[in-house]
C-alpha positions in Angstrom: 0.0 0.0 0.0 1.6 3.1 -0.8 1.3 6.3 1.4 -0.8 8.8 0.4 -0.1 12.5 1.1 -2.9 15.5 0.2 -0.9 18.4 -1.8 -4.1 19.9 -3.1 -4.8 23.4 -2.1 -1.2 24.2 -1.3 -0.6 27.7 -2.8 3.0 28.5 -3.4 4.1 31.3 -5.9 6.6 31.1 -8.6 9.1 33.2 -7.0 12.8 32.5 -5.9 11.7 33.3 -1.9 9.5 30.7 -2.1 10.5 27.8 0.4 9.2 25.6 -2.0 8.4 26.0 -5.8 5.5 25.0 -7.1 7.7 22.3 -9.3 9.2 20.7 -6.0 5.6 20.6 -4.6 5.1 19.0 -7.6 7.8 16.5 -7.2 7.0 15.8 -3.4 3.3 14.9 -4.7 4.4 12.8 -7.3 7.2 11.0 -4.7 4.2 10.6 -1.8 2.2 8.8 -4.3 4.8 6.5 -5.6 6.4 5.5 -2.5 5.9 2.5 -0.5 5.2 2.3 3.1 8.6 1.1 3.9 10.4 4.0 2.2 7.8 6.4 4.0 9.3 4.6 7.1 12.7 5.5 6.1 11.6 9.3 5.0 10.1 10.2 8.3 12.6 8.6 10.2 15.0 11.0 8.6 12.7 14.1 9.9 13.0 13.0 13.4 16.6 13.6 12.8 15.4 17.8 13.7 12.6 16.5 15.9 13.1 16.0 19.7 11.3 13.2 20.6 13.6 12.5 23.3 16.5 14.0 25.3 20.3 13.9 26.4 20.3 14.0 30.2 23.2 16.0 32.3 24.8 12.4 33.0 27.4 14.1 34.1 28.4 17.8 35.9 31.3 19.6 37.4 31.0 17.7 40.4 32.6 14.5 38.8 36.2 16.6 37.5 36.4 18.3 41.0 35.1 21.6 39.9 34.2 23.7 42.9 31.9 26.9 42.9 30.0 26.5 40.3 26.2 26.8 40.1 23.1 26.1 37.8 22.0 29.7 36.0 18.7 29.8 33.8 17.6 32.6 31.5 15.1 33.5 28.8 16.1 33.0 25.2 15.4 36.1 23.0 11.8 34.7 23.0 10.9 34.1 26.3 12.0 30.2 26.1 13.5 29.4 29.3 17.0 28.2 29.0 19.2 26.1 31.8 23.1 26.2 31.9 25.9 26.4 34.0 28.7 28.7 35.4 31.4 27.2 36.3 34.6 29.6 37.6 38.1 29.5 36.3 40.3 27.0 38.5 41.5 29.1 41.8 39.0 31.5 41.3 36.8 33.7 38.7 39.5 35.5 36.2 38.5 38.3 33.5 37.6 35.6 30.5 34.9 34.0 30.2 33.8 31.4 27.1 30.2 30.9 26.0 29.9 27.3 24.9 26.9 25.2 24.0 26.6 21.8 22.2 26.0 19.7 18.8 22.3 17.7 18.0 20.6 15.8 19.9 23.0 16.7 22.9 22.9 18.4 26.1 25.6 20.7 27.6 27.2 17.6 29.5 27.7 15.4 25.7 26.2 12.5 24.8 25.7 9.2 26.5 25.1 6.8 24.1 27.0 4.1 26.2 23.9 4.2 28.4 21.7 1.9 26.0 18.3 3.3 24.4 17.0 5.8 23.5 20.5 7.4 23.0 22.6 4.4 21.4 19.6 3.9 18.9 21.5 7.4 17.8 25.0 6.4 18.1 26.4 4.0 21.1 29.3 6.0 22.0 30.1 8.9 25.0 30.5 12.2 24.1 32.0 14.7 27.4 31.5 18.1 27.3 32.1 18.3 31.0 36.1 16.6 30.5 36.3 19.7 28.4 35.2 22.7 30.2 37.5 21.4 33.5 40.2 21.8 30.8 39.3 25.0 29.8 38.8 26.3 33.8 42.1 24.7 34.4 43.5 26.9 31.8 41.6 30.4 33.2 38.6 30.7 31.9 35.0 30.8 33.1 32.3 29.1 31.4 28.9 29.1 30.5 27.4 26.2 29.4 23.9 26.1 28.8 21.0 23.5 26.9 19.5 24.5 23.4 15.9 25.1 23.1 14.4 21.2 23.2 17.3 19.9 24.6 18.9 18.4 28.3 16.5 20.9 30.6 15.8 23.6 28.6 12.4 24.6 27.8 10.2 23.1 24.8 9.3 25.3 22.0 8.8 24.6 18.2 6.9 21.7 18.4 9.9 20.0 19.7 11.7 21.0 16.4 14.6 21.7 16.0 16.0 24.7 13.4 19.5 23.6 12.8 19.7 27.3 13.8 16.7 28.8 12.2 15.1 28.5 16.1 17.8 28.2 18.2 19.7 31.6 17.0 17.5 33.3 20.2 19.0 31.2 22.4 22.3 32.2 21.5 21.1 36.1 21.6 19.4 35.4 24.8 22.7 34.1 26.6 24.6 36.8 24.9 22.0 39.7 26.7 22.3 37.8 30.0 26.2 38.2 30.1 25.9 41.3 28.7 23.1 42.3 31.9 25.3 40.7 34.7 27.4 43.1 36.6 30.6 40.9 36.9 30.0 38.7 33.4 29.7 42.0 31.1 33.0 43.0 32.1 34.9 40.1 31.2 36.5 39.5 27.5 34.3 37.1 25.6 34.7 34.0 23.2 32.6 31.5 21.5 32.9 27.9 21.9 29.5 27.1 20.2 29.7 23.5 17.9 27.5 21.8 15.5 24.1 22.9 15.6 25.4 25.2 18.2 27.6 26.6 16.2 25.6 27.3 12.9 22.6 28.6 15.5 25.8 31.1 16.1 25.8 32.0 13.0 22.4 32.4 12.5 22.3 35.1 15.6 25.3 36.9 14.2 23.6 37.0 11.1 20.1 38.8 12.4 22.0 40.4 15.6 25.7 41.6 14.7 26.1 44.2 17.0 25.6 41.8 19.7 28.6 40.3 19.6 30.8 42.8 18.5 33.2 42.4 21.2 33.3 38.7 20.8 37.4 38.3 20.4 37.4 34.6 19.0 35.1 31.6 17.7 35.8 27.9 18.6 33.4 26.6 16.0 34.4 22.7 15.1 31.3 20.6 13.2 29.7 22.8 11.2 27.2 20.9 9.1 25.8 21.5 5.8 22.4 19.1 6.4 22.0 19.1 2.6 24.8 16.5 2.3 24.2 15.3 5.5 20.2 13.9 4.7 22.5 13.2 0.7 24.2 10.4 2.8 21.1 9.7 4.9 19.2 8.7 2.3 21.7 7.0 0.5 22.3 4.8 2.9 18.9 4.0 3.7 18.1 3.7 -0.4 15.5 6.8 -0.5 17.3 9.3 -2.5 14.6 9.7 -4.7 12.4 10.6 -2.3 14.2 14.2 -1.5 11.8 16.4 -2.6 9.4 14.4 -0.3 11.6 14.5 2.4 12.0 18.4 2.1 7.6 18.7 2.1 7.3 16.4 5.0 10.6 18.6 7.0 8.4 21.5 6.6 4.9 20.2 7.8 6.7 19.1 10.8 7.5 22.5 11.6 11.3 22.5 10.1 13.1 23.7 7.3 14.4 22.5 3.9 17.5 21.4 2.9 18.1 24.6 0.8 17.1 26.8 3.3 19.6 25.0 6.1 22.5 25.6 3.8 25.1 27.3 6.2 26.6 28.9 3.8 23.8 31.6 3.6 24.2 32.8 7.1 28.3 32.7 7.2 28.4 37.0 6.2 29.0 37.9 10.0 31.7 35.6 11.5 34.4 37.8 11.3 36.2 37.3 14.4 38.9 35.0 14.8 37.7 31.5 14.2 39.3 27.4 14.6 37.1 25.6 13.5 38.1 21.4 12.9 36.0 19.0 10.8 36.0 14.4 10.3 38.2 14.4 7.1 36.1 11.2 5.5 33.2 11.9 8.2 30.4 8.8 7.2 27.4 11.1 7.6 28.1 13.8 5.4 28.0 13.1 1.6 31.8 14.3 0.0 32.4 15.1 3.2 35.5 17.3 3.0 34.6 19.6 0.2 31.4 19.7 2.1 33.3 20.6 4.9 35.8 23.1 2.9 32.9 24.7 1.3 31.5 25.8 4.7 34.7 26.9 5.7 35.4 29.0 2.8 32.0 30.9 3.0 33.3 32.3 6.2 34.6 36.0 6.1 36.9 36.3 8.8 40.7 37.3 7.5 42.2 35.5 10.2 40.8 31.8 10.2 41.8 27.8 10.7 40.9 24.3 9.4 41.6 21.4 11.7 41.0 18.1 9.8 40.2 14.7 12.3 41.8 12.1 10.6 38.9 9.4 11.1 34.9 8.5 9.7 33.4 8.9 13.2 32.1 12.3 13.7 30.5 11.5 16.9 33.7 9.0 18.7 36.5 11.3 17.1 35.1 14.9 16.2 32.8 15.8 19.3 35.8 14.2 21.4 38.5 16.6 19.4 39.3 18.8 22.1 39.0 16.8 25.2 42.1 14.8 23.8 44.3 17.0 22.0 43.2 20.5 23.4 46.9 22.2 22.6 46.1 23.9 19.5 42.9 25.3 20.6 44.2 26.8 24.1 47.1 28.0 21.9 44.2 29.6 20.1 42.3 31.0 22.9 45.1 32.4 24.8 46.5 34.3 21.7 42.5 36.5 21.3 42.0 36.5 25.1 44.8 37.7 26.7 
């Protein structure tokens, strides 16, 4: 039985703003009425990808690397959504630089804990630790913020569970950005950006809407930027439904989400103009071409003073998330040159 999906009614105008043209509605129709339930399956499984069905849970904190006086913060977004995080101080004692970091998808500000069984190792089985990493950036001087995504570890729900690949989750980057700027110790520090993955391109979405924002933002730590065009390319291949893009594109939106076009990071790059590191998985498994994917995005960005880290592995999630916590050298090299 083949699934059937009602396009009648649907009015979309022949313009280049449209998020859809009429001919990929077109397309989508023809797809829904030609695939089989199976594929469907597949195609809908590869929405819930953006949709947060369930969560990463703070399996871990600063309690369990011996950082001391640190406490749980909570905010609004730019929209009202309330978001959770952490402060944690530099080791010894709060110092004059401070690092805004958030997380990839479908993390939390702690990582990942796929070695904790299902739900989580239905996504990948392996452990991803934030927390390893902000001990060594305390260690090193700087405070942190961490704090949870919209839809994600204990921040609030919003989008229909949804998430943006940055489209959404920009506010929450403007909202932690006001709330340092409104504190009366945290204003006065020197700022950077350790924001990956979704994080990361939600970055540049909010530098992209709010530039004066972060105008005294001295340096971006922005690994794992993805390009979710070729990311759902090698989903789909994989799974055998990559004629069923157009489909997949129609159902992203009537979930709530966006389309592959419009989650092109390369639109939204015109703003990062600070200094930036940024490292990507060299033959990373879900990205399709995944280093000139990777270059591309890298080469969109502005900034005069920038740097390409290549991972020399497949695994994005085992190797790439887990980057800095084992060879954090060149990045503290990095931080300590723009924060000083």
């Amino acid at each position: 039985m083949k699934n059937q999906i009602n396009l009648s009614g649907i009015e979309v105008q022949p313009t280049p703003t449209a998020r859809m043209s009429k001919e990929l509605l077109e397309k989508a129709k023809k797809q829904a009425d030609e695939i089989s339930e199976e594929d469907y399956t597949k195609v809908m499984g590869l929405v819930n990808v953006c949709k947060r069905e369930w969560r990463s849970i703070l399996h871990k904190t600063p309690d369990d690397y011996g950082m001391t006086g640190w406490e749980d913060i909570y905010f609004p977004a730019d929209d009202g959504v309330p978001i959770s995080g952490w402060y944690i101080p530099a080791k010894g004692g709060e110092s004059d630089k401070l690092i805004i970091f958030n997380h990839a998808l479908p993390m939390c500000r702690a990582g990942f804990q796929g070695h904790m069984g299902l739900p989580w190792a239905g996504f990948i089985d392996c452990e991803i630790d934030f927390v390893i990493q902000m001990k060594i950036l305390t260690d090193a001087g700087y405070n942190i913020i961490a704090y949870d995504l919209r839809n994600h570890g204990q921040s609030g729900e919003a989008n229909n569970k949804m998430c943006g690949i940055g489209h959404l989750e920009w506010r929450d980057c403007v909202g932690v950005k006001k709330y340092v700027d409104a504190h009366p110790r945290l204003s006065k520090m020197k700022v950077a950006l350790f924001n990956q993955c979704l994080g990361g391109l939600s970055q540049w979405h909010a530098l992209y809407r709010h530039p004066e924002l972060f105008e005294n933002v001295r340096c971006f730590v922005n690994p794992l930027v993805p390009n979710m065009e070729d990311v759902y390319q090698a989903f789909s291949e994989a799974n055998g439904i990559s004629q069923y893009l157009d489909l997949l594109d129609f159902e992203l939106l009537k979930a709530g989400g966006f389309t592959r076009d419009e989650m092109d990071p390369r639109k939204y790059s015109r703003n990062v103009k600070m200094p930036l590191i940024m490292w990507q998985v060299e033959r990373d498994s879900w990205v399709k071409n995944a280093k000139a994917s990777s270059q591309s995005t890298f080469d969109s960005i502005p900034s005069n003073n920038k740097e390409l880290i290549w991972v020399d592995s497949d695994n994005r999630f085992k190797d790439g998330y887990n980057y800095f916590g084992r060879t954090p050298e060149k990045v503290l090299a990095f931080l300590d040159k723009y924060m000083k």
